[in-house]
ChimeraX commands (.cxc) that place a marker at each C-alpha (Angstrom):
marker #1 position 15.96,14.77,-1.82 radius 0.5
marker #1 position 12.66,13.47,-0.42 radius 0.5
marker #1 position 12.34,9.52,-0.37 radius 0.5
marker #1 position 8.81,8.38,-1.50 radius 0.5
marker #1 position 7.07,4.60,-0.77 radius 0.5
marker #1 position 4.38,2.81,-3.04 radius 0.5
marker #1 position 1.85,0.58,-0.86 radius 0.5
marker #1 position -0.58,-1.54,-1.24 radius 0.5
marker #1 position -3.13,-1.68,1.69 radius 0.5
marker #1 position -5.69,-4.65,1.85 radius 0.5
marker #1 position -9.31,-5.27,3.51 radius 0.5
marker #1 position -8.29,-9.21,4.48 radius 0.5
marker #1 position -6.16,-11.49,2.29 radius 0.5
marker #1 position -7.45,-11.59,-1.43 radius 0.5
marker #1 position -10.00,-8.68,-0.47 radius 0.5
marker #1 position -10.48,-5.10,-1.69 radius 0.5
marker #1 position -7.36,-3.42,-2.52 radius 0.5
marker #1 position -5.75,0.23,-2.34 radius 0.5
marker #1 position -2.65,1.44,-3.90 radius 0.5
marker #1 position -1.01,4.58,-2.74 radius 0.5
marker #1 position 2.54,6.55,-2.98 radius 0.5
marker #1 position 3.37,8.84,-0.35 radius 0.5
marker #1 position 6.82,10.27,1.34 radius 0.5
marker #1 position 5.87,9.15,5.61 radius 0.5
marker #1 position 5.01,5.32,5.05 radius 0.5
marker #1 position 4.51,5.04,8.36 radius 0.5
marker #1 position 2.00,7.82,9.16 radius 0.5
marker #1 position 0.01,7.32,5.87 radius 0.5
marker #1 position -0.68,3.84,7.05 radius 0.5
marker #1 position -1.56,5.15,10.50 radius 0.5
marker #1 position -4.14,7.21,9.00 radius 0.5
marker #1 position -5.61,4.18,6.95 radius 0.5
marker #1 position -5.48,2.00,9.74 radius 0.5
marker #1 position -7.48,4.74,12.18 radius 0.5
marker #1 position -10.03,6.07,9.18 radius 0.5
marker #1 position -7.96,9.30,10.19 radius 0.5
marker #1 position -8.92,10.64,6.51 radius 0.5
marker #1 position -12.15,10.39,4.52 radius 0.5
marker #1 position -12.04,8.12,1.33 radius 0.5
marker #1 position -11.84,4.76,0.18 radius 0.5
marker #1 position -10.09,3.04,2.97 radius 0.5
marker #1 position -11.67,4.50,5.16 radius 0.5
marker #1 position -15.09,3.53,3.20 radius 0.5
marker #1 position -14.33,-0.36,2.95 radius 0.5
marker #1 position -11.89,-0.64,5.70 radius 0.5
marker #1 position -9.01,-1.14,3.87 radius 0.5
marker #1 position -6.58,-1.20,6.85 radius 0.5
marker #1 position -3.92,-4.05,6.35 radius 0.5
marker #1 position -0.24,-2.91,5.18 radius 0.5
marker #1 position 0.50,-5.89,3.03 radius 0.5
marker #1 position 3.28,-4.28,0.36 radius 0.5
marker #1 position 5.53,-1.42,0.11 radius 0.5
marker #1 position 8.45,-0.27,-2.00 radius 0.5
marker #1 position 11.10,2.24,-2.17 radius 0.5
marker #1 position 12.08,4.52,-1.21 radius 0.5
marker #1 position 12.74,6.15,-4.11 radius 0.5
marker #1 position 12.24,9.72,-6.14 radius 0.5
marker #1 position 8.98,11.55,-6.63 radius 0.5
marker #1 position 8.81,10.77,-10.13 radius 0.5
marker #1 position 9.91,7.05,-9.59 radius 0.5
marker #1 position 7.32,6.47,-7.69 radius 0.5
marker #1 position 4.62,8.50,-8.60 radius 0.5
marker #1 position 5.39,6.00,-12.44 radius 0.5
marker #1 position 5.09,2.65,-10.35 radius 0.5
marker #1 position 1.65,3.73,-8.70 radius 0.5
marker #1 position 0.01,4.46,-11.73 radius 0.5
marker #1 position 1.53,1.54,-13.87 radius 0.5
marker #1 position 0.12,-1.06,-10.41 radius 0.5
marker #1 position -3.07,0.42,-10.52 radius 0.5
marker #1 position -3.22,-0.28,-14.42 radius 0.5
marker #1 position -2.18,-4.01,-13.65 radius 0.5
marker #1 position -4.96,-6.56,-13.46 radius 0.5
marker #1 position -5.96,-7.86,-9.97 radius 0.5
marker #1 position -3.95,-11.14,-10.71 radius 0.5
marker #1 position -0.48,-9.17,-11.55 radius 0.5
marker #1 position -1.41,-7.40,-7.94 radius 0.5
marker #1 position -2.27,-10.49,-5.61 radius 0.5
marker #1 position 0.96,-12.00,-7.53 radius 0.5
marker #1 position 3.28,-9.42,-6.60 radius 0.5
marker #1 position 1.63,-9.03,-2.82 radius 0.5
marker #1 position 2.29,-13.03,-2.58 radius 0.5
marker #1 position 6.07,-12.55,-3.52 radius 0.5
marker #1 position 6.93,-10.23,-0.90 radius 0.5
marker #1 position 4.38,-11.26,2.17 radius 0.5
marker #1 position 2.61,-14.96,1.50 radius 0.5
marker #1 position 1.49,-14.76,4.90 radius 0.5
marker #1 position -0.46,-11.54,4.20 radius 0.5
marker #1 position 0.40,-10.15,7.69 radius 0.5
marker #1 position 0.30,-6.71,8.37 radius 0.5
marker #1 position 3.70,-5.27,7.30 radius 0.5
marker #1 position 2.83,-2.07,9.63 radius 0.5
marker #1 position 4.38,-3.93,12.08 radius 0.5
marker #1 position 7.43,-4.11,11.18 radius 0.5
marker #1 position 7.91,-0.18,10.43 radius 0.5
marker #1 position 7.41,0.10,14.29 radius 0.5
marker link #1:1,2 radius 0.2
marker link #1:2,3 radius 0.2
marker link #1:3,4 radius 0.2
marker link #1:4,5 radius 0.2
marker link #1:5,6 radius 0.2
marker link #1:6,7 radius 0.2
marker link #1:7,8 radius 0.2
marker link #1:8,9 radius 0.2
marker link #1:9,10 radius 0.2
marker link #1:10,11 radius 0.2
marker link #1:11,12 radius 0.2
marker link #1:12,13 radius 0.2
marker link #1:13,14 radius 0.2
marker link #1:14,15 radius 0.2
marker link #1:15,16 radius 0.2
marker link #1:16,17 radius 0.2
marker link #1:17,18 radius 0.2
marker link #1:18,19 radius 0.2
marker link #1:19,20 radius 0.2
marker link #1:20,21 radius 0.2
marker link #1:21,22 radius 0.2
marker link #1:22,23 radius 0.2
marker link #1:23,24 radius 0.2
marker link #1:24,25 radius 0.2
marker link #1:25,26 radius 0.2
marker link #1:26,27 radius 0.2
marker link #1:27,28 radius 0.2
marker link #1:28,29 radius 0.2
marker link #1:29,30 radius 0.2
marker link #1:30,31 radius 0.2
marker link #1:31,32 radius 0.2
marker link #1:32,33 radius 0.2
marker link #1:33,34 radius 0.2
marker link #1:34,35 radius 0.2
marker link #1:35,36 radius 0.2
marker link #1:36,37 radius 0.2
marker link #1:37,38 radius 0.2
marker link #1:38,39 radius 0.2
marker link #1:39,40 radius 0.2
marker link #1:40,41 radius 0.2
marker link #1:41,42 radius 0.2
marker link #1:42,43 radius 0.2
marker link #1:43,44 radius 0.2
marker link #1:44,45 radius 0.2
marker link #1:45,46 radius 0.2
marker link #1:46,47 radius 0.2
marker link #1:47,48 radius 0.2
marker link #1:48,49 radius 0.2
marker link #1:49,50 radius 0.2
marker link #1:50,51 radius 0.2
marker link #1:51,52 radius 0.2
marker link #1:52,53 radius 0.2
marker link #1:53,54 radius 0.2
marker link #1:54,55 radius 0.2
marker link #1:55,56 radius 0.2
marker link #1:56,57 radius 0.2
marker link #1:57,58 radius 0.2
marker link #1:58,59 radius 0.2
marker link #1:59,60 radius 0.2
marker link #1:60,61 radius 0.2
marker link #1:61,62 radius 0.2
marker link #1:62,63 radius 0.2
marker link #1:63,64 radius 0.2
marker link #1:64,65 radius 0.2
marker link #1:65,66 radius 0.2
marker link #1:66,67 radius 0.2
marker link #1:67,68 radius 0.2
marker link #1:68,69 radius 0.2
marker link #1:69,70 radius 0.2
marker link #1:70,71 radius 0.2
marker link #1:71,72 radius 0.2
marker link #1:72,73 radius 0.2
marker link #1:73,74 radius 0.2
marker link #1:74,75 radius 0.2
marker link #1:75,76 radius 0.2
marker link #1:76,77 radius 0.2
marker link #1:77,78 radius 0.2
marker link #1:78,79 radius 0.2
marker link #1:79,80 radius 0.2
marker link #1:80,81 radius 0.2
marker link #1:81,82 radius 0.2
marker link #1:82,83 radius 0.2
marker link #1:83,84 radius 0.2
marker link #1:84,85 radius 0.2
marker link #1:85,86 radius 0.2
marker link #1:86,87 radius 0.2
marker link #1:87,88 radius 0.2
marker link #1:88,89 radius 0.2
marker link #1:89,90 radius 0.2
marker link #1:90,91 radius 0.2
marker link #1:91,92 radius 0.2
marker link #1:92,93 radius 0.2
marker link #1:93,94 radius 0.2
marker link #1:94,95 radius 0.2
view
């Protein structure tokens, strides 16, 4: 079975955010980070890894990106401060 990651990729700490699910982690934030595909991250340089989970199924996580992108921006920044307060670039660590 195929593992799948929800993100959350930011512009700068408290900026413009983007929520995503995909099943490579670390080459869908590549892509982000080097406007590799056209779209919104690319479009407001949204380029900072700054929260991930998983992995789990398809369906799992396909559930948890549409229920964060329903949250409001508070719920978001909240759950972003929980796992990284520093707001540093998680990418980094998938190295």
């Amino acid at each position: 079975m195929k593992e799948f990651y929800v993100y959350i990729m930011a512009s700068r700490r408290n900026g413009t955010l983007y929520i995503g699910v995909t099943s490579d982690l670390l080459k869908r934030v590549y892509e982000h980070k080097n406007d590799i595909i056209e779209g919104f991250t690319k479009r407001y340089q949204v380029h900072t890894l700054v929260y991930y989970e998983g992995p789990s199924g398809f369906d799992a996580a396909t559930k948890r990106e549409k229920q964060l992108k329903k949250w409001n921006r508070i719920w978001k920044l909240r759950i972003i401060e929980q796992m990284n307060p520093e707001w540093k670039d998680l990418y980094e660590d998938l190295l």
